[in-house]
Each structure stands twice: as structure tokens, then as C-alpha cells.
C-alpha positions in Angstrom: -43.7 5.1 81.4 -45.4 2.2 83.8 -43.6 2.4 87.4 -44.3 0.6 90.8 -44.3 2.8 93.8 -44.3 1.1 97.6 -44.8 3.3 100.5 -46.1 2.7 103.8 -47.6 5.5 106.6 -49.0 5.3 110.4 -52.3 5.9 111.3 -53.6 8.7 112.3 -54.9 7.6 115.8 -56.6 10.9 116.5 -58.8 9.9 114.1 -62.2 7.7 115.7 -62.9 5.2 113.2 -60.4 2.8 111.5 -63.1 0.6 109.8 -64.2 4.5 108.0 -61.0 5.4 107.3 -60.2 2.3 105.4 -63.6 2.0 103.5 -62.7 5.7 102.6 -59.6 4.9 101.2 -60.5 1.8 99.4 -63.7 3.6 97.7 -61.8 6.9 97.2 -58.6 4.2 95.6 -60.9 2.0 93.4 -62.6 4.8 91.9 -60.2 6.8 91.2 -57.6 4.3 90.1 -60.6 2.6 87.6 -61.0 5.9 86.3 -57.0 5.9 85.7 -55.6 2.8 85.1 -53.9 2.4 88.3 -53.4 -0.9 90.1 -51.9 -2.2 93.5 -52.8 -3.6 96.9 -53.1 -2.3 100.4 -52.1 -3.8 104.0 -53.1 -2.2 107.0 -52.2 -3.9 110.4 -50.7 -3.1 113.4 -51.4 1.1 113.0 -49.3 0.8 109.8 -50.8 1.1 106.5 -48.6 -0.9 103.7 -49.5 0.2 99.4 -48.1 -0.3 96.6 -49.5 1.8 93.2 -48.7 0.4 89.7 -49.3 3.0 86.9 -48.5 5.7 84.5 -45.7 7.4 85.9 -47.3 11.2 86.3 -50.1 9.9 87.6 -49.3 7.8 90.0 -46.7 10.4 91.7 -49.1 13.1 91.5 -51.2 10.4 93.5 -48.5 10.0 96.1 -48.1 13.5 96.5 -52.0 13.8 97.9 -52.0 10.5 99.6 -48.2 12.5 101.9 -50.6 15.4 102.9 -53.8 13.1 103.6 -54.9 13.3 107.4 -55.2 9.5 107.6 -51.3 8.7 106.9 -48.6 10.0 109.3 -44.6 9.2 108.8 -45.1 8.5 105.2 -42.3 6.7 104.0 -41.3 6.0 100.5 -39.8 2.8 99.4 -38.8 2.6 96.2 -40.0 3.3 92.4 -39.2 1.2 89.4 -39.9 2.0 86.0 -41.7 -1.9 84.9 -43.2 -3.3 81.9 -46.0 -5.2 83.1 -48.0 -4.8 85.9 -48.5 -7.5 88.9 -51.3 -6.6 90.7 -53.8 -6.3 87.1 -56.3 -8.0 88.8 -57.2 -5.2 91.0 -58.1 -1.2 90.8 -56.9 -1.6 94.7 -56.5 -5.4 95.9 -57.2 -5.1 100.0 -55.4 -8.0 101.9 -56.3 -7.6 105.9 -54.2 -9.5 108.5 -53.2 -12.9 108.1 -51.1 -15.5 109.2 -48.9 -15.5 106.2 -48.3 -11.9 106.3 -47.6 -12.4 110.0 -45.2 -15.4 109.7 -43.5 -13.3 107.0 -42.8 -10.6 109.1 -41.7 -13.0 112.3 -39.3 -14.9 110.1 -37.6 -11.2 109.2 -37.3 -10.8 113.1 -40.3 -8.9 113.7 -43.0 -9.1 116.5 -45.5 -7.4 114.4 -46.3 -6.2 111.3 -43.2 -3.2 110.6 -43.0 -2.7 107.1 -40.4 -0.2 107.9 -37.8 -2.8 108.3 -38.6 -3.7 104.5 -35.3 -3.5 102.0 -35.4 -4.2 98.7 -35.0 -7.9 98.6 -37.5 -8.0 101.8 -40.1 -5.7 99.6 -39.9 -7.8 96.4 -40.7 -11.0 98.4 -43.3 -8.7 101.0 -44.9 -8.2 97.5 -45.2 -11.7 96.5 -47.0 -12.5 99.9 -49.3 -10.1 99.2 -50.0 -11.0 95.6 -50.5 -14.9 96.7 -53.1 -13.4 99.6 -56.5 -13.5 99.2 -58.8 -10.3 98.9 -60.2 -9.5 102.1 -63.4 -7.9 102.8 -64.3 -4.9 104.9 -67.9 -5.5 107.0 -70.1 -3.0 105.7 -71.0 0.1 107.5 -73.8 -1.3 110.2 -77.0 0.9 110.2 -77.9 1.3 113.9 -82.2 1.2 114.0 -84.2 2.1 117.1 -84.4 -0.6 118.6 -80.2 -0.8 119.2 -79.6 3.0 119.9 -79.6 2.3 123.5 -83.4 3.7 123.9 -85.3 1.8 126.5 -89.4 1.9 125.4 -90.4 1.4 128.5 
């Protein structure tokens, strides 16, 4: 059996580098979910991470179990799981959507001042869902190599 599981999680700010974490998590996500047919999108804004996994039932639980004990999420919480019979985020081992307006005016027209996906319901989660499937794919600026010449070391 497919299902759809939504959760979202704090970030761990003891942790130094944000721009890390969430190249970790997308490489770590889009490998592994190739290797298993697993699908779904991640939001992060706002020290709150947002995802949503499409897949084979054990696998995608067993997923969720790790990704509750993973140093990078605090205050997981779990929204819902549906058994469905197509997926909607095919397109993408792990779609990443950054901030954006949309997502922003979505979350000021529930009442929001910032990005809270803990004040998602049901209804509010199936139409969070379609914002983020309309999004576009963001990016993440690659890891900059720092040479010589920028490490702060004066020649002279």
C-alpha cells in the first residue's frame, strides 16, 4: 500500500550551519528515496522544517521513524497519513521549495505572521500541499570553497 505522510520539526539551532544541514538532508533524501521509490517535497523557513513523503507504506514509516531521532529535527510532529493511489509529487525523489511569497501569503491569509505549519489542519494541509506542488524547485548555493587568498591571510 502507497500512503502520504506530512510532518513538520524545528531546527535544531545548536547546530552551526543551516545551508549543511539542508544540503545533507536533501542528498541523504534523494538518494535514498531514488533508491526506494519515495517521493515528496520539503519547506524549510522560519526554523521550521515542513515534508511530506509519498511511498510504500513500510518504507516510508520506517523512514519517519529515523528522520524523529535525527539531530537536525526537534518537536517532530506528525500530521496525518493516508493510504492514496497515485502519487502527487512524481516529479521529484525530494522536490525543495525555499521561501516565497506564495507560501508566505498562504500562511498570512490563515492568520499567520510567519511560516507555522503547526497551525496546519486537514483542509489547511491539503491546500498547504497544493501551494507547494504549484511552487517552483528551488536551489541550494553550493558549498563555497574558501582558497587562500579569502581565508583572512594577509601576504604582506
Amino acid at each position: 500500500m502507497n500512503i502520504r505522510l506530512c510532518y513538520a520539526s524545528n531546527r535544531n539551532e545548536n547546530r552551526d550551519d543551516l545551508l549543511q544541514d539542508l544540503r545533507d538532508i536533501l542528498t541523504e533524501a534523494r538518494d535514498f528515496n531514488t533508491r526506494h521509490c519515495i517521493y515528496g517535497v520539503l519547506y524549510y523557513a522560519d526554523n521550521a522544517f515542513f515534508q511530506c513523503l509519498e511511498g510504500e507504506q513500510h518504507i516510508v514509516e520506517h523512514l519517519f521513524e529515523k528522520i524523529k531521532t535525527d539531530a537536525r529535527h526537534l518537536d517532530v510532529k506528525h500530521f496525518s497519513t493516508h493510504y492514496i493511489e497515485d502519487y502527487t509529487f512524481k516529479r521529484w525523489s525530494m522536490k525543495y521549495v525555499q521561501r516565497n511569497t506564495n507560501i508566505e501569503s498562504f500562511f498570512l491569509s490563515l492568520g499567520e505572521a510567519h511560516f507555522n505549519p503547526l497551525c496546519l489542519d486537514e483542509p489547511r494541509l491539503k491546500a498547504f500541499l497544493e501551494a507547494l506542488l504549484l511552487a517552483e524547485q528551488s536551489t541550494l548555493p553550493l558549498a563555497r570553497k574558501v582558497g587562500m587568498v579569502n581565508r583572512g591571510v594577509n601576504p604582506f
